[in-house]
C-alpha positions in Angstrom: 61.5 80.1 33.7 59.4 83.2 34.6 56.8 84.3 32.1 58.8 87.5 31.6 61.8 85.7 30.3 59.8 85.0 27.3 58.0 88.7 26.7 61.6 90.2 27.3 63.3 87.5 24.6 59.8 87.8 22.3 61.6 91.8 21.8 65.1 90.8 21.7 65.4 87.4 20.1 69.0 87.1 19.4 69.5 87.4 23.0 68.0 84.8 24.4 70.4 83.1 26.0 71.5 85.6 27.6 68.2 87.0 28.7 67.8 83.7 30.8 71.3 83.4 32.0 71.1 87.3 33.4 67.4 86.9 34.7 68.8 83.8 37.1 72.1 85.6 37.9 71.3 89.4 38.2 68.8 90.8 40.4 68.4 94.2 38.7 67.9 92.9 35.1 65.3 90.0 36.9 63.3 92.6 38.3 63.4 94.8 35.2 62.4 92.0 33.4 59.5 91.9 36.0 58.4 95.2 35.5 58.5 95.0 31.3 56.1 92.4 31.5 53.7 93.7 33.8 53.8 96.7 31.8 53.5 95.2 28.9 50.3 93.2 30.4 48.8 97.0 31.5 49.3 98.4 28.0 47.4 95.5 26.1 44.9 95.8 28.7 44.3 99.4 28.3 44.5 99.1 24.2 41.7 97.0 24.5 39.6 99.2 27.0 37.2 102.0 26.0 36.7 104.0 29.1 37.8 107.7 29.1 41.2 107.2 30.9 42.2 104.5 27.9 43.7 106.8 25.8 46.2 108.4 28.6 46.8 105.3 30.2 48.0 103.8 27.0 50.9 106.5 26.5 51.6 106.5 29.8 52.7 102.7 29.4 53.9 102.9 26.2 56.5 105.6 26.9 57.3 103.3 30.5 57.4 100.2 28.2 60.1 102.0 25.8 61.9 103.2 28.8 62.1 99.9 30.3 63.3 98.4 26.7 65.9 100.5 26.7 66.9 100.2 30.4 67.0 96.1 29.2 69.1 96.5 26.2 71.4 98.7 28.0 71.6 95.5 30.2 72.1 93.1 27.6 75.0 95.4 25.7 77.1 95.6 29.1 77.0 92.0 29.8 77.7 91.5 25.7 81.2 94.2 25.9 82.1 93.0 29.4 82.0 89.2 27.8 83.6 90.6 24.5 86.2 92.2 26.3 87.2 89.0 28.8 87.2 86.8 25.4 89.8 89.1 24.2 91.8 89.4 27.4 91.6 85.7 27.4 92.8 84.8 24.2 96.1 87.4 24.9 96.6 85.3 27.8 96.8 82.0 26.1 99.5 83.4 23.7 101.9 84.4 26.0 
């Protein structure tokens, strides 16, 4: 599994599971996963510089890094209500 799989679980570790299954099965959440980590990479790399830029380039990721967050949870809780909802639609099914 991709290195990012584990920076994206690291932030949402409930999920798990269903961070791996949706990185090998959907292209969109893969390559948001992607792009958190190598964000996440750039902003530790510019916490830890000194030059005069450091200071701007770590709120420019930081607010990128909370965007793409929120991009993956917004992932995570449609796959979670489409799932929740076919549970329930399966389970009326098996009454009838």
């Amino acid at each position: 599994m991709h290195e990012s799989v584990f920076t994206v679980a690291k932030h949402f570790p409930n999920h798990r599971p269903l961070i791996q299954s949706l990185f090998r099965s959907s292209p969109v959440f893969r390559e948001t996963c992607l792009d958190y980590h190598k964000c996440s990479k750039a902003l530790h790399y510019w916490s830890n510089s000194s030059s005069q830029e450091a200071s701007f380039r770590r709120q420019e990721y930081s607010v990128l890094l909370q965007e793409l967050k929120q991009e993956l949870l917004q992932c995570i809780r449609l796959y979670d209500g489409d799932r929740a909802v076919s549970n329930i639609q399966n389970k009326g099914e098996n009454k009838g």
